[in-house]
Each structure stands twice: as structure tokens, then as C-alpha cells.
C-alpha positions, -999 to 999 in steps of 0.1 A, spaced: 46 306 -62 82 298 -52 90 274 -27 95 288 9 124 268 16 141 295 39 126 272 72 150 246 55 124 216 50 127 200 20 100 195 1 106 164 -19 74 163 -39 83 192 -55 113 181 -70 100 176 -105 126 188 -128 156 168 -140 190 194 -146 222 192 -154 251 207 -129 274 219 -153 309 232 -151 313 255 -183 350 258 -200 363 289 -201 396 277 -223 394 298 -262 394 272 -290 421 280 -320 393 304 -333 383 327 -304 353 306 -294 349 286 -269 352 245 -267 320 230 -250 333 196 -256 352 208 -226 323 211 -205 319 190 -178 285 176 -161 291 178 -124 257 165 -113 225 152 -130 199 160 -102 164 162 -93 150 202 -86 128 225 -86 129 256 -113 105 284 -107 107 313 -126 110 350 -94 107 377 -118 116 389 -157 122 421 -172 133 436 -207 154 465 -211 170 474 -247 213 470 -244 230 490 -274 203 490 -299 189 457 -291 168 439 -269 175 416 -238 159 400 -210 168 390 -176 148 366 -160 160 354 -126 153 315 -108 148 299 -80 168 261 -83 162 241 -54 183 207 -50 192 179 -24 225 188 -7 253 179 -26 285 173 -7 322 187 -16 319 166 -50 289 135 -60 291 104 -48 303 76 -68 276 54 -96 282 22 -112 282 21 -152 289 55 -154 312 76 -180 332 96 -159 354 127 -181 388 134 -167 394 154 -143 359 148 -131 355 147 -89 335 122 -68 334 112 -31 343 77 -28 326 55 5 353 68 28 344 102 26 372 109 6 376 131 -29 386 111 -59 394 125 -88 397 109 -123 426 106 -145 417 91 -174 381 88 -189 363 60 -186 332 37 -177 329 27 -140 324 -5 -127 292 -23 -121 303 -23 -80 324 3 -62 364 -3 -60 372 -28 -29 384 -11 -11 392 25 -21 432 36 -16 429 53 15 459 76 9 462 109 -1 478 109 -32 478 74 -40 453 56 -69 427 32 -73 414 9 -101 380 12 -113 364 -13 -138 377 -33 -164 413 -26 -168 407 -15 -204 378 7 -206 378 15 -168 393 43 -148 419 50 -125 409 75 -97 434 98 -76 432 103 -40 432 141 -34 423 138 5 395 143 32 370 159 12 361 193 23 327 196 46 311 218 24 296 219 -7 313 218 -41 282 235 -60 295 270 -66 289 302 -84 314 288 -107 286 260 -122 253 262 -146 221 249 -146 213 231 -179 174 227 -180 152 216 -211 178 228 -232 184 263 -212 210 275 -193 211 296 -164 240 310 -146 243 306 -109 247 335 -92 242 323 -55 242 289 -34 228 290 -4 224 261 23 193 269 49 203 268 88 233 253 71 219 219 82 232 200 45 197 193 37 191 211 5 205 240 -15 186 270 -33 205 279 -60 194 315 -76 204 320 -110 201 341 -139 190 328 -172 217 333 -198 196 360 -225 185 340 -257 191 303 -240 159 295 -258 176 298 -292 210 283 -289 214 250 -288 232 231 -252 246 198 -253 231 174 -238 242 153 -205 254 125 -234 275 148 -254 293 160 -225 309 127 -215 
């Protein structure tokens, strides 16, 4: 039975299910494939996964299945907060304390306390940890007031992936999202990376 989250409570209990927010690379390697070590984790989250409804249907000669989610999350703002001790890719976004989207330009580990005090201006950057495996974060602004999960991302969960096909905020209070998705046909039998390979 799916959550009824449509009177937008929450239901923390039921937030079992550790996933992986993932935003997939769409850049061709040298031979027509695609590079996943260009993947990046968005979010590592608590949810809920609960399977709506499954069907098979045979595609030019062969067999495939389409079995659509439920994905229920806390709200996550226009990007995820900031952690200590944390490898952070380039590129990769966070909200820094002052409400403000920071984005990474070179890969690194954070530091064990937040940077004090964040560059406050757009376009300007700020240290973070130790000046030689740390990471130096770009201002981009006021982060936007909504949020940064999208069509766009994947759910990564117990080695499966599922393709978002709709986020949806109930009575747009920023309490949770219901993320429906579509699990990507023969998941089971590829192999994803893991959170740790991504970084």
C-alpha cells in the first residue's frame, strides 16, 4: 500500500530506504558509451520506495517491463546543505548557512566545521578545509526557493535505478517530495556504482 502523502504529512517512520540522488552524465566517451565516472551524487537521503504497478509487453522481438514507483523524501531545497568530512566532485552544488548556492571548483574533502564565515558575494570564493586536500567553493547567489530535485535526476536504490519522471511538492508547503519514477528495464542485471565510486 503506497503512502497517502497527498494531505502532505510526512510520515517519518516510514522512511526506511537509504537512495542515492543522482545526476546521470549524458557526455559520450571516445567509444560511443557513456562515462559514469561522470556521474554525480546529488543527495544521499532517507525514503520510501513502493513499488504502484508493473507490466510486461514484448519491444521488437524481446521482452521488457515497466514498473513504475512511488519515492518519497524530506524536502530538499534548491541544492543540499553543506556536511563536514565530505568528498565533494566538482562542479557539485550545496547551500551554504546563508542561504546561499555554492558551488565547487575543485574536488575535494570538506572540513571538519563549516567555512567562517562564507563569502557573501555573488561571484566571489571561499576556502574549505585543509588548503591541500580542501576545496574552494564559488558563490553563484541567492539560492533559488525551490527545489533542485528534478526530472533531470535518478534514484539509485539497492543497486537499481529508476528514472524520475515527476517531483511533486504537496500544498507546496517544502515538507516532503513524492518523486514518481520509472524503473530503468533490466536495472536488476547491470551493475550501478555505488555512492563511493562516484566521488
Amino acid at each position: 500500500m503506497a503512502i497517502q502523502w497527498r494531505n502532505g504529512r510526512l510520515q517519518a517512520g516510514k522512511l526506511r530506504h537509504r537512495i542515492d540522488l543522482v545526476k546521470v552524465s549524458n557526455v559520450q566517451d571516445s567509444t560511443g558509451g557513456f562515462n559514469k565516472s561522470a556521474d554525480v551524487l546529488y543527495a544521499n537521503v532517507w525514503s520510501s520506495v513502493e513499488a504502484l504497478s508493473g507490466m510486461e509487453t514484448l519491444v521488437l522481438e524481446s521482452q521488457a517491463s515497466l514498473v513504475t514507483h512511488q519515492v518519497i523524501i524530506r524536502y530538499i531545497g534548491a541544492a543540499p546543505s553543506w556536511q563536514a568530512n565530505t568528498e565533494y566532485p566538482v562542479g557539485y552544488l550545496c547551500e551554504d548557512s546563508n542561504g546561499n548556492l555554492q558551488q565547487a571548483q575543485s574536488a575535494g574533502l570538506s572540513g571538519p566545521f563549516a567555512p567562517q564565515p562564507w563569502n557573501g558575494v555573488a561571484g566571489s570564493f571561499t576556502a574549505d578545509g585543509d588548503p591541500s586536500t580542501g576545496i574552494e567553493w564559488k558563490n553563484l547567489g541567492v539560492a533559488p526557493p525551490y527545489t533542485g530535485v528534478t526530472s533531470a535526476l535518478q534514484v539509485w536504490f539497492n543497486g537499481r535505478q529508476f528514472q524520475i519522471t515527476s517531483v511533486q511538492n504537496p500544498d507546496e508547503r517544502n515538507k516532503m517530495l513524492c518523486l514518481m519514477c520509472v524503473e530503468i528495464n533490466d536495472s536488476r542485471q547491470q551493475i550501478t556504482a555505488q555512492p563511493r565510486d562516484l566521488n
